[in-house]
C-alpha positions as CSV (number, residue, x, y, z in Angstrom):
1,X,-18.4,11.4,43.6
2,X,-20.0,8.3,42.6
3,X,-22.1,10.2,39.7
4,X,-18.6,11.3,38.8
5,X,-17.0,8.0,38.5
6,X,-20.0,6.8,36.8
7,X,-19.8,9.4,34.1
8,X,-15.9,8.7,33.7
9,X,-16.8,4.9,32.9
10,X,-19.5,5.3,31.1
11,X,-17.2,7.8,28.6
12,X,-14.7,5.3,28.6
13,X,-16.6,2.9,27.4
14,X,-18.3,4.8,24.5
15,X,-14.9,6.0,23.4
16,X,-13.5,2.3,24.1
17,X,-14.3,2.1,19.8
18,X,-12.3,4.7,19.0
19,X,-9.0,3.2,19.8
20,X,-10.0,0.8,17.1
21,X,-11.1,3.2,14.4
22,X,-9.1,6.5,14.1
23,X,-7.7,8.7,11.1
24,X,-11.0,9.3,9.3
25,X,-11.0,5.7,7.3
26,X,-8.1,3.7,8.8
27,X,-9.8,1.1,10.7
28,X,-9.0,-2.3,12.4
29,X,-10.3,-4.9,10.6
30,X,-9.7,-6.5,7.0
31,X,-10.1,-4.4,4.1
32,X,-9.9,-4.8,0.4
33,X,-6.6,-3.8,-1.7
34,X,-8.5,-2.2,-5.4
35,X,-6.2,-1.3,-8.2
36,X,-8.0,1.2,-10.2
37,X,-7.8,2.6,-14.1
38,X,-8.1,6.3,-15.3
39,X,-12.1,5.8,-15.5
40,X,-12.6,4.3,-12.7
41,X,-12.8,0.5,-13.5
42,X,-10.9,-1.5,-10.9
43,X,-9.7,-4.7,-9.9
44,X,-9.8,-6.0,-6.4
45,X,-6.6,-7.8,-5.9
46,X,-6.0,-9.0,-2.2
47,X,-7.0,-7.8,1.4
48,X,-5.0,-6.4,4.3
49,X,-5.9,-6.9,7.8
50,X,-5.1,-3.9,10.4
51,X,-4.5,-4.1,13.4
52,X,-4.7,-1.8,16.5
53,X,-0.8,-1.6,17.9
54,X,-0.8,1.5,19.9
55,X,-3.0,4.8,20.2
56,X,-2.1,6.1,17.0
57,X,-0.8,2.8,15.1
58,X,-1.8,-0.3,13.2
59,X,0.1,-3.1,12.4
60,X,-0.7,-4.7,8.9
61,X,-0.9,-8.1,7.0
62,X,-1.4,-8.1,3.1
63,X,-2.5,-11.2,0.9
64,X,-3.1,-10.8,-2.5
65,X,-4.7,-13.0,-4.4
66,X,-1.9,-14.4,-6.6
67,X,-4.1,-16.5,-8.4
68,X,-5.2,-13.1,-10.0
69,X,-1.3,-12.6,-11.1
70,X,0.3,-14.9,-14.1
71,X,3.6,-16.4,-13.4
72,X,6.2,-14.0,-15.9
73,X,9.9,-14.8,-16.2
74,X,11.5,-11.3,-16.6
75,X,15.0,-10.8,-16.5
76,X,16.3,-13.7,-14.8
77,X,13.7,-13.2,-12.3
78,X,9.8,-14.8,-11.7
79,X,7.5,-12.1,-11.6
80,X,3.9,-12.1,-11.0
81,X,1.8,-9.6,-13.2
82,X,-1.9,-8.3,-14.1
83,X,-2.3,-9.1,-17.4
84,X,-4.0,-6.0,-19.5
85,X,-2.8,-2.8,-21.7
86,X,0.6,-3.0,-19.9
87,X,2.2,-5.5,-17.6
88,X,1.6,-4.5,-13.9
89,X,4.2,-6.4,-11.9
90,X,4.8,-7.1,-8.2
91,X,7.8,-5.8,-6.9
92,X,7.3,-7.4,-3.1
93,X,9.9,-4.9,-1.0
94,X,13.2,-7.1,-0.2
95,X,14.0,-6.2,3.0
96,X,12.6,-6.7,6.5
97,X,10.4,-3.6,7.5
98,X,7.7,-3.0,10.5
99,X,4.6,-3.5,8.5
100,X,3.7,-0.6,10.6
101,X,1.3,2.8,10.2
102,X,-0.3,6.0,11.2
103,X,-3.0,8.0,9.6
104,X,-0.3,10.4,9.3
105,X,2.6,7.8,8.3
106,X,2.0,5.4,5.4
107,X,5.2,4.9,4.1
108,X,5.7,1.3,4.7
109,X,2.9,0.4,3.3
110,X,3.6,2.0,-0.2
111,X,6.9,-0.1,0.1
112,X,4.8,-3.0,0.7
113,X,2.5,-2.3,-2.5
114,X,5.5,-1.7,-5.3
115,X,4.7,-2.2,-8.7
116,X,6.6,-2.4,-12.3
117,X,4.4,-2.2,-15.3
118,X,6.3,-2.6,-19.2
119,X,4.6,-3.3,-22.1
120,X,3.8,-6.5,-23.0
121,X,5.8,-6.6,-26.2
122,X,9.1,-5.5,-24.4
123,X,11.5,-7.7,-23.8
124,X,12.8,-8.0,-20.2
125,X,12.3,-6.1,-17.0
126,X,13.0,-2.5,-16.7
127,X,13.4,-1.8,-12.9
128,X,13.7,1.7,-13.7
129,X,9.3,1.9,-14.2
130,X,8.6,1.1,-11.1
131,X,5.4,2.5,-9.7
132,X,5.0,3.6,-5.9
133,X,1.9,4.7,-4.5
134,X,2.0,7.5,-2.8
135,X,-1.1,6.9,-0.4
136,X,-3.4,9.2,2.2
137,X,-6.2,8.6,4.5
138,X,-9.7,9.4,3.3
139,X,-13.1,9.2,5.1
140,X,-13.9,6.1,2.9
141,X,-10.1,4.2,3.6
142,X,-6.6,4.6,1.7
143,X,-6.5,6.2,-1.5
144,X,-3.1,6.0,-3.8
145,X,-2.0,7.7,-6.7
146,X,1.1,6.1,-8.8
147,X,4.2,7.8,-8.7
148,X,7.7,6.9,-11.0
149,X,10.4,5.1,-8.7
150,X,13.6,3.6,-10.2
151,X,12.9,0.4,-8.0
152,X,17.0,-0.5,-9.1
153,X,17.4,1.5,-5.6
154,X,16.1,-1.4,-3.7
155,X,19.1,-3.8,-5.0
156,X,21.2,-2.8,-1.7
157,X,19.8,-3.0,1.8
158,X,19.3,0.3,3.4
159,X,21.6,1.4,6.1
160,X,18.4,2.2,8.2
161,X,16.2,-1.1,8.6
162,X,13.5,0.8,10.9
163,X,13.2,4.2,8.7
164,X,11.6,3.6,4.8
165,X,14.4,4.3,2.2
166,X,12.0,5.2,-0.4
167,X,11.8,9.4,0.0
168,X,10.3,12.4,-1.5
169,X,13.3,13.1,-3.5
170,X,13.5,9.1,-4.7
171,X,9.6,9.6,-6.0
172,X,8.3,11.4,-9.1
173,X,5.3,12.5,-10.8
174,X,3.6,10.1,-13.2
175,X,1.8,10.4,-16.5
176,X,-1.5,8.9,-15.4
177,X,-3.1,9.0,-18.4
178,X,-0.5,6.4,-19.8
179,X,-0.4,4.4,-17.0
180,X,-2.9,1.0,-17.0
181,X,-3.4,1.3,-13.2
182,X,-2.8,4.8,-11.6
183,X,-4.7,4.2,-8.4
184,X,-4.9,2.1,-5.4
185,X,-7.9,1.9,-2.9
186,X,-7.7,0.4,0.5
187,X,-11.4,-0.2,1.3
């Protein structure tokens, strides 16, 4: 019986790390935020820490290095943007929202990571190119691809506070070939 409870401990405590690292390469821990280009050139633009909520769940904190961003005033509105082919704006989501996931769930944090891009040239904002990353777990982290979102959906609350309002039938396929910065990694 003792041999028994031995064993049982001792396989609790080599499967103690796994609470803290599950879902392939969704980890505890803080992790870099990479916006990527079609050939595979990429900027590193913040970190997010994770953190272990439950079993199956992280909690998350983003920062992103707004020194990287300049100061745009689009629209009646001050917007930070990456600089480059096209304007790559963050749209920071408006409401208040668990800043939680799953390796399966990872919907509030592609509401946390909203983007607009426009060309430089054009004047104004045009809420209606708003980029979502639709993201999935991969042995190596997070990986996102951009999506088309008319982000004018966000200028009412949702009814819901603890469900994301973005769905499937809200999000589009983009042209990533046009697009400046059609990928995210979480790394």
């Amino acid at each position: 019986m003792r041999k028994r409870l031995a064993r049982l401990m001792l396989s609790a405590i080599l499967l103690c790390p796994l609470t803290a690292a599950w879902g392939e390469g969704l980890s505890e821990g803080e992790k870099g935020i990479y916006l990527q280009q079609f050939d595979g050139a990429e900027q590193r633009i913040g970190t997010i820490v994770f953190t272990v909520a439950e079993k199956a769940a992280f909690t998350y904190r983003i920062h992103l290095d707004l020194h990287l961003f300049k100061d745009y005033f689009l629209s009646m509105k001050e917007m930070k943007c990456l600089e480059g082919p096209e304007l790559w704006c963050f749209i920071p989501y408006p409401y208040r929202q668990p800043a939680r996931v799953s390796a399966d769930d990872l919907r509030w944090l592609e509401h946390d990571l909203l983007f607009m891009f426009k060309k430089p040239a054009a004047f104004g904002a045009n809420f209606w190119n708003g980029i979502y990353y639709k993201m999935v777990v991969t042995e190596s982290g997070v990986r996102g691809e951009a999506h088309a979102l008319d982000l004018n959906l966000l200028a009412s609350p949702p009814s819901d506070l603890s469900q994301p309002p973005m769905g499937e039938f809200d999000i589009e396929t983009a042209d990533l070939e046009k697009r400046w910065l059609p990928y995210i990694e979480i790394r």
